[in-house]
PDB file of the backbone (N, CA, C, O) and the ligand in Angstrom, with CONECT records:
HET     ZN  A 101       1
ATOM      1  N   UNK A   1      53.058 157.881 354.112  1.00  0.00           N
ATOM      2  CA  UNK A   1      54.389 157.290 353.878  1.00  0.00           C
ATOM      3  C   UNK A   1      54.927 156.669 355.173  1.00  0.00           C
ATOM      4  O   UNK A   1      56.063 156.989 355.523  1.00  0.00           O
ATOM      5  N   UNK A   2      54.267 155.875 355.859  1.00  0.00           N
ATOM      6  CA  UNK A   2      54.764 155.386 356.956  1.00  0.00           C
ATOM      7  C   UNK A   2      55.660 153.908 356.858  1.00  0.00           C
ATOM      8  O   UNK A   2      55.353 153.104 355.978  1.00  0.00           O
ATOM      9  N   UNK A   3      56.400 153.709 357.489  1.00  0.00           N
ATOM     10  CA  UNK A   3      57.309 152.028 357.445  1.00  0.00           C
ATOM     11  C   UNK A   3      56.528 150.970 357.940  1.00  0.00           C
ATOM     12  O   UNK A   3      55.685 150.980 358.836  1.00  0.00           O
ATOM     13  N   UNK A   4      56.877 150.178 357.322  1.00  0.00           N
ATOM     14  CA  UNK A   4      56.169 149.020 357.814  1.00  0.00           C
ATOM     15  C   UNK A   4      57.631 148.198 357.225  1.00  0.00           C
ATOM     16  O   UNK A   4      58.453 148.307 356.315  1.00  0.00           O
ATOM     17  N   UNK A   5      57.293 147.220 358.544  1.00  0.00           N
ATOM     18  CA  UNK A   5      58.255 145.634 358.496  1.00  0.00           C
ATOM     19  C   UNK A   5      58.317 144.783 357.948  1.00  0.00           C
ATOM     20  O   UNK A   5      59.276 144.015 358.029  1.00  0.00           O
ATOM     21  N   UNK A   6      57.189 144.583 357.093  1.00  0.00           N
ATOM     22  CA  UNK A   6      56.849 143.674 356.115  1.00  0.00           C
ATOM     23  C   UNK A   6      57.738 143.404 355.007  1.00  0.00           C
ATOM     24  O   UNK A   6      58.529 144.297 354.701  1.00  0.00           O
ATOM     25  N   UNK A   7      57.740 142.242 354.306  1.00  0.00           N
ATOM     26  CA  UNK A   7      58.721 141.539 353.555  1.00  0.00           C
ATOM     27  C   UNK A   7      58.764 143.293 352.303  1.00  0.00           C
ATOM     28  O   UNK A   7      57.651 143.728 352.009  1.00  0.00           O
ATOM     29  N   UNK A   8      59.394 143.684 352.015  1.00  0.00           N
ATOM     30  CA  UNK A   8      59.630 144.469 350.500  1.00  0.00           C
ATOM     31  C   UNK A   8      58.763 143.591 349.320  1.00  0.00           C
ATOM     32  O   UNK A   8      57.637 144.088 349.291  1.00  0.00           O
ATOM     33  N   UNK A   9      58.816 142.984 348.785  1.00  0.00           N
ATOM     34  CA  UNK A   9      57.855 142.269 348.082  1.00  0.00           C
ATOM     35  C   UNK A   9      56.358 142.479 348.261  1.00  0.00           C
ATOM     36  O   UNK A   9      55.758 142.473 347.187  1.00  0.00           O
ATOM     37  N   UNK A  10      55.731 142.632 349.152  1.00  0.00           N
ATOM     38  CA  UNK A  10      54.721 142.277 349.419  1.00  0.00           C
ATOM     39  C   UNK A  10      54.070 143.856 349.689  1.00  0.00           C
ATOM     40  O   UNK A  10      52.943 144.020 349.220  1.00  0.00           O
ATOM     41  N   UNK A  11      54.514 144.695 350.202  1.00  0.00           N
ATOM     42  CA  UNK A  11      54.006 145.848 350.339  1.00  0.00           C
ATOM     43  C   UNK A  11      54.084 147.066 349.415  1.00  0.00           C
ATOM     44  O   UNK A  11      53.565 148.180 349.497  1.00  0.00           O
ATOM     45  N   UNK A  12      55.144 146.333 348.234  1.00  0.00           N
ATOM     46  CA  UNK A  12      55.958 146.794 347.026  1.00  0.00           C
ATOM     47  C   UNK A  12      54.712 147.371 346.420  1.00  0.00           C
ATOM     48  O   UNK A  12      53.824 146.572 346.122  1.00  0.00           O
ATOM     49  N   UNK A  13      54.491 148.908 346.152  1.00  0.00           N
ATOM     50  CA  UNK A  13      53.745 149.156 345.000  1.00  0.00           C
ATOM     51  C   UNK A  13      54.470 149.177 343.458  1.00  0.00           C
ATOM     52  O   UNK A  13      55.104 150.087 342.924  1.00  0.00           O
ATOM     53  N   UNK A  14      54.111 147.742 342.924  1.00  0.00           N
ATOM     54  CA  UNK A  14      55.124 147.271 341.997  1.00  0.00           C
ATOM     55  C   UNK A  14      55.365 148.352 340.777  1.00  0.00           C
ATOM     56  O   UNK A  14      54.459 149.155 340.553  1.00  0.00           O
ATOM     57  N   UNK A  15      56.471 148.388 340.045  1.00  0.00           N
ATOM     58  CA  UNK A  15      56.679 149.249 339.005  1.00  0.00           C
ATOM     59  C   UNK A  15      57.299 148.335 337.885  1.00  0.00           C
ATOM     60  O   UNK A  15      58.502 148.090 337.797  1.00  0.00           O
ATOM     61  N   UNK A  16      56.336 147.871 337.055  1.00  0.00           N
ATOM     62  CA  UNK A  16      57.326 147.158 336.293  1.00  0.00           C
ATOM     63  C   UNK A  16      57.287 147.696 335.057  1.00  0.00           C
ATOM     64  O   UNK A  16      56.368 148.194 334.406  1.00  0.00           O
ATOM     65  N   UNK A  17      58.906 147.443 334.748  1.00  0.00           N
ATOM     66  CA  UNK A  17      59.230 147.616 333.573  1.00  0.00           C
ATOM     67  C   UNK A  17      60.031 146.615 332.824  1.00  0.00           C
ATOM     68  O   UNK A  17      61.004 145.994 333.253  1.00  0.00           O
ATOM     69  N   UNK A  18      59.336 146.523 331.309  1.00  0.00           N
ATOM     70  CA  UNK A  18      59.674 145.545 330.167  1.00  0.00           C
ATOM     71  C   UNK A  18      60.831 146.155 330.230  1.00  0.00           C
ATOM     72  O   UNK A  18      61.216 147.322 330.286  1.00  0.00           O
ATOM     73  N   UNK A  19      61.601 144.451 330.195  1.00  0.00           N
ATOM     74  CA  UNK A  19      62.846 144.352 330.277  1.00  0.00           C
ATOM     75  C   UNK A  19      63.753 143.605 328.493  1.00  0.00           C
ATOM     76  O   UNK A  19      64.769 143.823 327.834  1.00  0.00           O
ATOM     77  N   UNK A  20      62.463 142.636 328.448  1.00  0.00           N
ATOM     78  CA  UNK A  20      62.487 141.937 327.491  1.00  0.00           C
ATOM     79  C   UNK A  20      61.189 141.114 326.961  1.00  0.00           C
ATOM     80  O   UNK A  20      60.023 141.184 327.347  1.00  0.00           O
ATOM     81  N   UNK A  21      61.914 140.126 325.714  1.00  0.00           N
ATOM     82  CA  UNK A  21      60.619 139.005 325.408  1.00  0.00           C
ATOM     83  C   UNK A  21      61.111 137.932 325.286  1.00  0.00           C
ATOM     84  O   UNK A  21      62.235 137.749 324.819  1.00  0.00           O
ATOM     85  N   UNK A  22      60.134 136.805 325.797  1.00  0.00           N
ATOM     86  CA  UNK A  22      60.770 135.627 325.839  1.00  0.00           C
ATOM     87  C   UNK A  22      59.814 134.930 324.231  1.00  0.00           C
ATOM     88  O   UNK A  22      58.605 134.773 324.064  1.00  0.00           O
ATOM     89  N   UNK A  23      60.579 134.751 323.617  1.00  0.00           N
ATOM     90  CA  UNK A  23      59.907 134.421 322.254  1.00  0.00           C
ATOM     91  C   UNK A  23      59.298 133.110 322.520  1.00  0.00           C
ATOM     92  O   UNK A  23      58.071 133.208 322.510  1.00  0.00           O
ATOM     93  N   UNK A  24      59.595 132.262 322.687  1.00  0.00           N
ATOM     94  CA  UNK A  24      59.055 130.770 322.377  1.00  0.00           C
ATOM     95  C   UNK A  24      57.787 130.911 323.847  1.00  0.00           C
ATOM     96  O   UNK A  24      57.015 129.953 323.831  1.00  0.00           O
ATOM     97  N   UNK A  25      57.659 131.383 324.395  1.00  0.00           N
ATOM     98  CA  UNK A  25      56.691 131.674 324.997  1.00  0.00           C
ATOM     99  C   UNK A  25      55.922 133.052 324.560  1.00  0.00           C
ATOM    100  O   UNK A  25      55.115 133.511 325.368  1.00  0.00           O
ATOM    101  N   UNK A  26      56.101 133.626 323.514  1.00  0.00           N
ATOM    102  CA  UNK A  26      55.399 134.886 323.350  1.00  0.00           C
ATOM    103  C   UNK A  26      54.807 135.653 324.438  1.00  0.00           C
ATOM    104  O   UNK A  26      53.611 135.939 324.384  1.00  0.00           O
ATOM    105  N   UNK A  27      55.368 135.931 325.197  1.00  0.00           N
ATOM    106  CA  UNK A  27      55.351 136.880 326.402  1.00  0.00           C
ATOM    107  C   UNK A  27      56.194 138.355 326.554  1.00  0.00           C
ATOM    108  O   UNK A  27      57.185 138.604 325.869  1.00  0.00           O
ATOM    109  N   UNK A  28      55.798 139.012 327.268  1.00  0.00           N
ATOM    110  CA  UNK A  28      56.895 140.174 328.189  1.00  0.00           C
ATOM    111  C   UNK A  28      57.310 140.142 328.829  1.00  0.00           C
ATOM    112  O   UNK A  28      56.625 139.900 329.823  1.00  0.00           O
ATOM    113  N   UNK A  29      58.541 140.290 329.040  1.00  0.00           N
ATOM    114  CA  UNK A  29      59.535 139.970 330.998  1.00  0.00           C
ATOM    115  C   UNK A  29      59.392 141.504 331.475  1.00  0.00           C
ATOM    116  O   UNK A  29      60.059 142.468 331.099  1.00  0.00           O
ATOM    117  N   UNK A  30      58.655 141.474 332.124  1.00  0.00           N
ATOM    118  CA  UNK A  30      58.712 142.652 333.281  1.00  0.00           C
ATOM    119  C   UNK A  30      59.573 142.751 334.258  1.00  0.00           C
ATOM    120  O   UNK A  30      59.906 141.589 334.493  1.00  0.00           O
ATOM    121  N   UNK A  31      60.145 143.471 334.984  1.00  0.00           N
ATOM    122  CA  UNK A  31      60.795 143.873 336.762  1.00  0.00           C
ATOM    123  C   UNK A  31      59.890 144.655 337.222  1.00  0.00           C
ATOM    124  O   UNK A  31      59.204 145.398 336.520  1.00  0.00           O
ATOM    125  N   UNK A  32      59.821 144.552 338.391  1.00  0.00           N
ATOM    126  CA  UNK A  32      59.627 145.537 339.165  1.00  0.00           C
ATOM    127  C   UNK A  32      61.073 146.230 339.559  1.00  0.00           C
ATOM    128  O   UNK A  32      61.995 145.526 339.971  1.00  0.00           O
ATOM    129  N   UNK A  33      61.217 147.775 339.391  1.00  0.00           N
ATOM    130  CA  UNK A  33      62.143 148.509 339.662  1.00  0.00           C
ATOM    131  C   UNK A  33      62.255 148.741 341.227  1.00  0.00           C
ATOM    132  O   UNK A  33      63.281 149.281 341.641  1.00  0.00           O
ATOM    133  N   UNK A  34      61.408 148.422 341.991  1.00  0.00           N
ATOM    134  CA  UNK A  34      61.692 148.447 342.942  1.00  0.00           C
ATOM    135  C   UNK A  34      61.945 147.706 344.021  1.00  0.00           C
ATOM    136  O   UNK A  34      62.609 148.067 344.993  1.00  0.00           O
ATOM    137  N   UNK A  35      61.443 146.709 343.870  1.00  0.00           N
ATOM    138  CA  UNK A  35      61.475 145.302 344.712  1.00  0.00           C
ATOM    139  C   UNK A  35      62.476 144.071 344.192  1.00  0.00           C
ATOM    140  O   UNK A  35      62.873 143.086 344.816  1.00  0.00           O
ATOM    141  N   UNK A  36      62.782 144.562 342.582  1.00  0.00           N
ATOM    142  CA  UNK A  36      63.393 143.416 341.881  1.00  0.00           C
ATOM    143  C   UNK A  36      62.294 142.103 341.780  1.00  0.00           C
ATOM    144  O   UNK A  36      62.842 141.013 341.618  1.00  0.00           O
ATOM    145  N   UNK A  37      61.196 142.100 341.837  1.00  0.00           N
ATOM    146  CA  UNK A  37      60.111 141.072 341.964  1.00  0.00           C
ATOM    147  C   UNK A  37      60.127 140.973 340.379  1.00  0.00           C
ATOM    148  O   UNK A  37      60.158 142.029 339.746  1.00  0.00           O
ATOM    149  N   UNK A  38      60.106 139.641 339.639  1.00  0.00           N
ATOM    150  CA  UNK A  38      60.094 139.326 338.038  1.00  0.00           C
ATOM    151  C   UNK A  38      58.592 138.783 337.752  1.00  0.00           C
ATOM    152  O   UNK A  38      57.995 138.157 338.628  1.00  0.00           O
ATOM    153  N   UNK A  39      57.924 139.087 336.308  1.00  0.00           N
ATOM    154  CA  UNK A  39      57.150 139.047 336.258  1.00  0.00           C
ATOM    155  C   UNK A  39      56.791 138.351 334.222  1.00  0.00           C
ATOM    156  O   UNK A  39      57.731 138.087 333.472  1.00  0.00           O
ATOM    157  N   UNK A  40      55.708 138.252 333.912  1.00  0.00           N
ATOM    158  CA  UNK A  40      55.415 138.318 332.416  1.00  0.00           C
ATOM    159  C   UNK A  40      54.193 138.870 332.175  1.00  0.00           C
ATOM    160  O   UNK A  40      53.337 139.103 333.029  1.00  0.00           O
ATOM    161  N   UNK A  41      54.132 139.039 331.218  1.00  0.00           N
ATOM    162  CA  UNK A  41      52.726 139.516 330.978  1.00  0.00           C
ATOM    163  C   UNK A  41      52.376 138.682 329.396  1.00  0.00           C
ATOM    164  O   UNK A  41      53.060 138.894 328.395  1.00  0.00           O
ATOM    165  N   UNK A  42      51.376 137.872 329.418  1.00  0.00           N
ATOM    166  CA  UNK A  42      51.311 136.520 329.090  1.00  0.00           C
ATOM    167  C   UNK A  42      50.610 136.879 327.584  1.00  0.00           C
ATOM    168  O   UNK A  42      50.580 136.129 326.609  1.00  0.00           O
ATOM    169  N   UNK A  43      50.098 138.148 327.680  1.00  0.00           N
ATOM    170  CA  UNK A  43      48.466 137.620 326.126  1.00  0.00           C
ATOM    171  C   UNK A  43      49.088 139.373 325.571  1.00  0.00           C
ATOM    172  O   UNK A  43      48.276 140.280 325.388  1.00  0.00           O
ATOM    173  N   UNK A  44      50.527 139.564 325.383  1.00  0.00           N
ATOM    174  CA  UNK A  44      50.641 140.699 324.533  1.00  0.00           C
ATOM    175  C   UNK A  44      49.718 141.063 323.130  1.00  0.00           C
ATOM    176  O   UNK A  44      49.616 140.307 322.164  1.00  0.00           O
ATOM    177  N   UNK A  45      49.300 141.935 323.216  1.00  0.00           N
ATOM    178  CA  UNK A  45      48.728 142.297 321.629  1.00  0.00           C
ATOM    179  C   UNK A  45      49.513 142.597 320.611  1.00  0.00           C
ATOM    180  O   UNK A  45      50.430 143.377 320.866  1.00  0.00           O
ATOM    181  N   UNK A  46      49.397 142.124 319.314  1.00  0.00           N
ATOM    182  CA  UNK A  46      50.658 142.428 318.201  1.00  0.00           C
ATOM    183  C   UNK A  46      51.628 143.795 318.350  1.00  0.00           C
ATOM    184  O   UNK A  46      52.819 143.997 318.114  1.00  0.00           O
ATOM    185  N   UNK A  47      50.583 144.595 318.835  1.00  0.00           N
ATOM    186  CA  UNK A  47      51.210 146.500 319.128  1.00  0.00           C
ATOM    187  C   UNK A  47      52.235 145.938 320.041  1.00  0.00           C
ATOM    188  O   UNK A  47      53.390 145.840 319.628  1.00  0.00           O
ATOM    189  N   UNK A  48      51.929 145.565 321.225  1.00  0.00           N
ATOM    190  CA  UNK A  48      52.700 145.139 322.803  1.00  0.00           C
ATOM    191  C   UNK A  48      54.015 144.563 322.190  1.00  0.00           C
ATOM    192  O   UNK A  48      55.172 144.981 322.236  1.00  0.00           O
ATOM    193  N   UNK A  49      53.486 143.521 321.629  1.00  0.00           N
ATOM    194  CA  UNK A  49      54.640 142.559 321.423  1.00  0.00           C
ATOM    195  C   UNK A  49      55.533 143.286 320.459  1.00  0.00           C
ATOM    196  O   UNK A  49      56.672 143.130 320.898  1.00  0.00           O
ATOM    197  N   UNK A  50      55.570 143.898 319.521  1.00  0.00           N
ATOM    198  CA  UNK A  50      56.460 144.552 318.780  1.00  0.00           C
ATOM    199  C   UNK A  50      57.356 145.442 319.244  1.00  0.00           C
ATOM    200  O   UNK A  50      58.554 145.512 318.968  1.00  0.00           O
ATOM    201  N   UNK A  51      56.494 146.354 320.214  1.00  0.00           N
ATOM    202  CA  UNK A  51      57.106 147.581 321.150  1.00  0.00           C
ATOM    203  C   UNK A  51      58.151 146.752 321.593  1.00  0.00           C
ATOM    204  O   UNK A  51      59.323 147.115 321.495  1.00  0.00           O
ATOM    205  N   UNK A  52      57.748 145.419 322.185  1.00  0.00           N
ATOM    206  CA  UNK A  52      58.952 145.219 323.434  1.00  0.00           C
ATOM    207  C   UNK A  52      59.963 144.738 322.974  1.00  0.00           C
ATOM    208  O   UNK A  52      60.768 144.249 323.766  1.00  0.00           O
ATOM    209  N   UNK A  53      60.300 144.720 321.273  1.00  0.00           N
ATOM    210  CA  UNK A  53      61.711 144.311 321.064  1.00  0.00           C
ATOM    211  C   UNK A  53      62.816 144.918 321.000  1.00  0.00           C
ATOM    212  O   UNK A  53      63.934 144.747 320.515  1.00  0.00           O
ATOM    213  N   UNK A  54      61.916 146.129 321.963  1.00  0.00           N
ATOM    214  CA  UNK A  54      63.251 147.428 321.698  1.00  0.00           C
ATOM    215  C   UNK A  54      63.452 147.420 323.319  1.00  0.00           C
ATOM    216  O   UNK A  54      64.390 148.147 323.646  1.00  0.00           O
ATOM    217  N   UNK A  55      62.732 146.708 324.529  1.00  0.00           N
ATOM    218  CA  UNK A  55      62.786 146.769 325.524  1.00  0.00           C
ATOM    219  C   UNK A  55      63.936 146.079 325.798  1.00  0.00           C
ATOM    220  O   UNK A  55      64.061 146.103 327.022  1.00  0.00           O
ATOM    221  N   UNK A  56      65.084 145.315 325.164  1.00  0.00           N
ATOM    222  CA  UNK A  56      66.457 145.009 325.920  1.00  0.00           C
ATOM    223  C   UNK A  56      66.927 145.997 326.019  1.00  0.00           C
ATOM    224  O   UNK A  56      67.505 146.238 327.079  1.00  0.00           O
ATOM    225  N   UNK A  57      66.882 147.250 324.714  1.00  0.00           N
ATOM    226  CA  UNK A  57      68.140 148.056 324.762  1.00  0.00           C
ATOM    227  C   UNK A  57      67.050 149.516 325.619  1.00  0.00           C
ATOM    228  O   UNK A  57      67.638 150.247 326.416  1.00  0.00           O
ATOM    229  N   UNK A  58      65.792 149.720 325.379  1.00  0.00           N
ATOM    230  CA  UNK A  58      65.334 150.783 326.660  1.00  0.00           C
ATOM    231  C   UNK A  58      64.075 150.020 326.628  1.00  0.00           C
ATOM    232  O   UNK A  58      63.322 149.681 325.715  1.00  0.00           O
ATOM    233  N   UNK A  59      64.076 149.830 328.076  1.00  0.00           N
ATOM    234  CA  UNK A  59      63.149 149.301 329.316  1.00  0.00           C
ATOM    235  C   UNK A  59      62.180 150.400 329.406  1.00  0.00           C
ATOM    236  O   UNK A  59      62.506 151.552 329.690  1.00  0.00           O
ATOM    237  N   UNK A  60      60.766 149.950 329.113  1.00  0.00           N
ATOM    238  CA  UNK A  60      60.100 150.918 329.490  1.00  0.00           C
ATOM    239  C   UNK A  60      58.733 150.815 330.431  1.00  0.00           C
ATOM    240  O   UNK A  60      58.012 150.069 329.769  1.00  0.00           O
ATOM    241  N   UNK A  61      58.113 151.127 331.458  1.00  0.00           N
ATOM    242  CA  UNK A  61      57.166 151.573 332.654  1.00  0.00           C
ATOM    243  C   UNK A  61      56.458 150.355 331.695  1.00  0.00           C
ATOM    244  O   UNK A  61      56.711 150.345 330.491  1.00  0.00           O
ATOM    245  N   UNK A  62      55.684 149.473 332.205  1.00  0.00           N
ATOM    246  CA  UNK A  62      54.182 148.868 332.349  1.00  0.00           C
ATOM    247  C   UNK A  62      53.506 149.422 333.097  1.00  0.00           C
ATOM    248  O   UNK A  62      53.994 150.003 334.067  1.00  0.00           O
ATOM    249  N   UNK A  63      51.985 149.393 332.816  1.00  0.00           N
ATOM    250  CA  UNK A  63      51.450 150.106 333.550  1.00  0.00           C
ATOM    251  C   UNK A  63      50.342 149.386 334.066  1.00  0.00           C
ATOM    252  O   UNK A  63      50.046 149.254 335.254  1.00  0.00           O
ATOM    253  N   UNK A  64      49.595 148.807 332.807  1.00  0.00           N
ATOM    254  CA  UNK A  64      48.397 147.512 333.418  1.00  0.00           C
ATOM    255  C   UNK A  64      48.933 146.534 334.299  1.00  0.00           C
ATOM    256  O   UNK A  64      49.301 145.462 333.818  1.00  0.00           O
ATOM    257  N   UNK A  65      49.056 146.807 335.856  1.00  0.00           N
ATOM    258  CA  UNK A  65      49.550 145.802 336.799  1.00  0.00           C
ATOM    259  C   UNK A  65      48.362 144.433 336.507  1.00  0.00           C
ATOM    260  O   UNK A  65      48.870 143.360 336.833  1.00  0.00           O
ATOM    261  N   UNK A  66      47.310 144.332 336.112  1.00  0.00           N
ATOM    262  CA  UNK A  66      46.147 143.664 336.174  1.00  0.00           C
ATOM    263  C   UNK A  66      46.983 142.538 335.330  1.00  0.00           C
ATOM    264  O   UNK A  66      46.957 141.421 335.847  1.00  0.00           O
ATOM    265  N   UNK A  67      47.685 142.655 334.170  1.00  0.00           N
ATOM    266  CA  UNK A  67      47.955 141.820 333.641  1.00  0.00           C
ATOM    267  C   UNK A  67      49.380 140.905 334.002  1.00  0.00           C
ATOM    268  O   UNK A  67      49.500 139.756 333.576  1.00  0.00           O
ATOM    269  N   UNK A  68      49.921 141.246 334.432  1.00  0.00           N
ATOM    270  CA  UNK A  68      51.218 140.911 335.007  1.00  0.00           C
ATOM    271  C   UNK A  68      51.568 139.732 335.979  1.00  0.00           C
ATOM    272  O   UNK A  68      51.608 139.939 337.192  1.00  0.00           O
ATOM    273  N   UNK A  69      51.799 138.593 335.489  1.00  0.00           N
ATOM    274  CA  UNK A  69      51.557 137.557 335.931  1.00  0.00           C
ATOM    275  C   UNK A  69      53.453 137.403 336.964  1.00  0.00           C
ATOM    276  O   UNK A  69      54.414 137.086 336.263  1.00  0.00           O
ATOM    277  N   UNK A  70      53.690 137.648 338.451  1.00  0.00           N
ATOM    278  CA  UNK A  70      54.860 137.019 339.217  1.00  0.00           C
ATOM    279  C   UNK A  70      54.949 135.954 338.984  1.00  0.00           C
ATOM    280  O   UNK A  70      54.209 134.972 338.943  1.00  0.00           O
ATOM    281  N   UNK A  71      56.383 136.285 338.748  1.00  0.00           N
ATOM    282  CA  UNK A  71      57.066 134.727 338.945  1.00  0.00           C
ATOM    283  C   UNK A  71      58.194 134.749 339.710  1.00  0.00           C
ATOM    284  O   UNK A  71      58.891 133.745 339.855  1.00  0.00           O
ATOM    285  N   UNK A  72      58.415 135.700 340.165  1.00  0.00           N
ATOM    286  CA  UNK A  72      59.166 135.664 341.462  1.00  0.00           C
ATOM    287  C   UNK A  72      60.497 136.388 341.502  1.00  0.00           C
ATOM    288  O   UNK A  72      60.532 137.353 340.738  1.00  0.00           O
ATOM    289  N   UNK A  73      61.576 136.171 342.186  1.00  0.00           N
ATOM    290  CA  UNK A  73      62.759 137.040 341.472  1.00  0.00           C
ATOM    291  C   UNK A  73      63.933 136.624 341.337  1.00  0.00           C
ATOM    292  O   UNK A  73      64.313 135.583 341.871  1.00  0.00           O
ATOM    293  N   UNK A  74      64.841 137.522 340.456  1.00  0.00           N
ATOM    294  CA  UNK A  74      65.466 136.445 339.874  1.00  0.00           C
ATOM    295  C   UNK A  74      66.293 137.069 340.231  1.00  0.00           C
ATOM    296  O   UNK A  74      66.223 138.217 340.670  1.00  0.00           O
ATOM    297  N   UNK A  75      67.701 136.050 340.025  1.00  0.00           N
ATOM    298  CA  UNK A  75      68.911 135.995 340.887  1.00  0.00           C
ATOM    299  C   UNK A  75      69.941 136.707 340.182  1.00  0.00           C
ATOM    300  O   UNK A  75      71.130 136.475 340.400  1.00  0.00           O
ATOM    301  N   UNK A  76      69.461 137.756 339.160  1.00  0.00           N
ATOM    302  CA  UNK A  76      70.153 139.086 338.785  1.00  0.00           C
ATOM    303  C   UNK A  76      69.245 139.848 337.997  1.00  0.00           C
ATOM    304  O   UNK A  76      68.488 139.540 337.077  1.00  0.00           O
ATOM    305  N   UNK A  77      69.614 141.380 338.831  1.00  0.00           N
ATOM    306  CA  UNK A  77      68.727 142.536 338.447  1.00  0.00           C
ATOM    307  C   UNK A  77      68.815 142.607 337.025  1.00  0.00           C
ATOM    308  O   UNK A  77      69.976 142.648 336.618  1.00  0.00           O
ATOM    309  N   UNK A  78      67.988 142.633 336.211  1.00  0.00           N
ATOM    310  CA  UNK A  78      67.782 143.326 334.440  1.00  0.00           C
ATOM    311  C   UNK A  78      67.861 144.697 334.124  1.00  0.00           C
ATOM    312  O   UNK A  78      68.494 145.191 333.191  1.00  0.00           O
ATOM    313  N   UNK A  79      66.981 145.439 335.203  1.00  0.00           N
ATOM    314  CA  UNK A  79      66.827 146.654 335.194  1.00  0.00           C
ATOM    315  C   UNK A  79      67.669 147.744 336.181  1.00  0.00           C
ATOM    316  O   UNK A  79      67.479 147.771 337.397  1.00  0.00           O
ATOM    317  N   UNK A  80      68.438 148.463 335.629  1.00  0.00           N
ATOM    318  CA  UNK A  80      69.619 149.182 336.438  1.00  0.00           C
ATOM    319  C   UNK A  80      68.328 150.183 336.683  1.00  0.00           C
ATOM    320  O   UNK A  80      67.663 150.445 335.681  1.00  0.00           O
ATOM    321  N   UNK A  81      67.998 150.660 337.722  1.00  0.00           N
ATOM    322  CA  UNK A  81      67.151 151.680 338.783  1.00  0.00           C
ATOM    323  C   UNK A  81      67.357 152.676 337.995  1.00  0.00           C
ATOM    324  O   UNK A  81      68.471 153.121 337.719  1.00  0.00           O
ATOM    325  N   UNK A  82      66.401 153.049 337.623  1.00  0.00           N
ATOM    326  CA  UNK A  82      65.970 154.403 336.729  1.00  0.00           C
ATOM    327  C   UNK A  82      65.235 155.949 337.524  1.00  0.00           C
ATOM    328  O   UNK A  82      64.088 156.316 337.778  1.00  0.00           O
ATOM    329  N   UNK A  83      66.383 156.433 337.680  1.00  0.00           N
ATOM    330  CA  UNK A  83      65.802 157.885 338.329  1.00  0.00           C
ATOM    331  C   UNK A  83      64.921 158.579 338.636  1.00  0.00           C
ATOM    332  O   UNK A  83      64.684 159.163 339.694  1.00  0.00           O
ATOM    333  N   UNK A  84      64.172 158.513 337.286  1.00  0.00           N
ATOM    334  CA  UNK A  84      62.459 158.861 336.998  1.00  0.00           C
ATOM    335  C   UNK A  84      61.635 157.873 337.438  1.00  0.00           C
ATOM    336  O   UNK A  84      60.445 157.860 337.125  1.00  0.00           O
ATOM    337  N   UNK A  85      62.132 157.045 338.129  1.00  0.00           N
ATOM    338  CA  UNK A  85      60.896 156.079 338.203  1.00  0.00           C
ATOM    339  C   UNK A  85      61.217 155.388 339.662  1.00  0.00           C
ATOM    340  O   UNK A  85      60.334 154.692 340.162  1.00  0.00           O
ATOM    341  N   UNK A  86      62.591 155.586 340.420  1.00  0.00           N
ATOM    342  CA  UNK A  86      62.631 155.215 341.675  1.00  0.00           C
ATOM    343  C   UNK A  86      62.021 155.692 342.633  1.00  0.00           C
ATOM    344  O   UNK A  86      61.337 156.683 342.376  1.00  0.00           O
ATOM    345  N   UNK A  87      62.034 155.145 344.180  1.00  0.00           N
ATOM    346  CA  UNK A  87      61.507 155.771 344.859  1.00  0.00           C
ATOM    347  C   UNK A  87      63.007 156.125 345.538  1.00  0.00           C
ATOM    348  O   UNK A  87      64.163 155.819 345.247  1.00  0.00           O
ATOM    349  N   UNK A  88      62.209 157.152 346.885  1.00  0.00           N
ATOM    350  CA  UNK A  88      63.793 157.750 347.657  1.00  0.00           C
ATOM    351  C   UNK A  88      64.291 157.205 348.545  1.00  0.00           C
ATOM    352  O   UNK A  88      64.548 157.789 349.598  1.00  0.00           O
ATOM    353  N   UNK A  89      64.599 155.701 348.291  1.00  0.00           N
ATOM    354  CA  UNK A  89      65.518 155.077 349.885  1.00  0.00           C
ATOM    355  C   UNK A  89      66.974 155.564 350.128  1.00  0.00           C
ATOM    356  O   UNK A  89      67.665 155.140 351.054  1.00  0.00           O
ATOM    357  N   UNK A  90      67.335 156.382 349.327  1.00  0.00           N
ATOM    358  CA  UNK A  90      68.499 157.125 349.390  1.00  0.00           C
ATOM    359  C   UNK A  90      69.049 157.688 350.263  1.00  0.00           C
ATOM    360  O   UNK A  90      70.255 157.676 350.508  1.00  0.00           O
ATOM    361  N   UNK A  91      67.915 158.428 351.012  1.00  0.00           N
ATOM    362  CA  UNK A  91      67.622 159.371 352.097  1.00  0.00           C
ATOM    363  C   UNK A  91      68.030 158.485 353.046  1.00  0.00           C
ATOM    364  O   UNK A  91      68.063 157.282 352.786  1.00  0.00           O
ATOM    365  N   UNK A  92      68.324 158.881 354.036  1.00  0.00           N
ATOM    366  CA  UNK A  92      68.644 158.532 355.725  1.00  0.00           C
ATOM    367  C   UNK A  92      67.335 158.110 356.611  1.00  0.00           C
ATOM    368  O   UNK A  92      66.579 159.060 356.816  1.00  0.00           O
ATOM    369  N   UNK A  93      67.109 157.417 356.924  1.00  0.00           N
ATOM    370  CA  UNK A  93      65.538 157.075 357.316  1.00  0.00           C
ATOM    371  C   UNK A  93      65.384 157.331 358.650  1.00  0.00           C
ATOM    372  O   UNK A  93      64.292 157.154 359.191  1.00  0.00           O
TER     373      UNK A  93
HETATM  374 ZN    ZN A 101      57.847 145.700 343.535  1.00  0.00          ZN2+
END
């Protein structure tokens, strides 16, 4: 657990969680909960895509980072920081 100076983005072990779906693109909107870094995940399977229409009202963990295509971040958080799933910058460093 050591610091490093590096941009937050980039050293981010990303956590994203479906936030939403963008229909006319049949995709998933991911966050990362920790970096705020935005993302999609492009080739949902019928299961995927169904799950995530419940992801406006609860956001839930992605886990296949492999699929998760950045697009960078966006200029308001989706995902209010979820307890179970933050890390501890809370603490006094
Ligand atoms: Zn991140």
């Amino acid at each position: 657990m050591r610091k490093s100076k590096n941009k937050k983005t980039k050293t981010c072990r990303h956590e994203w969680v479906v936030f939403s779906t963008a229909l006319q693109d049949v995709c998933l909107l991911v966050e990362c909960v920790k970096c705020g870094l935005f993302g999609t995940v492009d080739d949902p399977t019928e299961e995927e895509w169904s799950e995530a229409f419940d992801a406006a009202e609860n956001p839930y963990l992605w886990t296949d980072q492999s699929r998760v295509t950045v697009r960078g971040v966006p200029a308001i958080r989706h995902v209010v920081k979820n307890p179970d799933i933050s890390d501890s910058e809370n603490t006094l460093g």
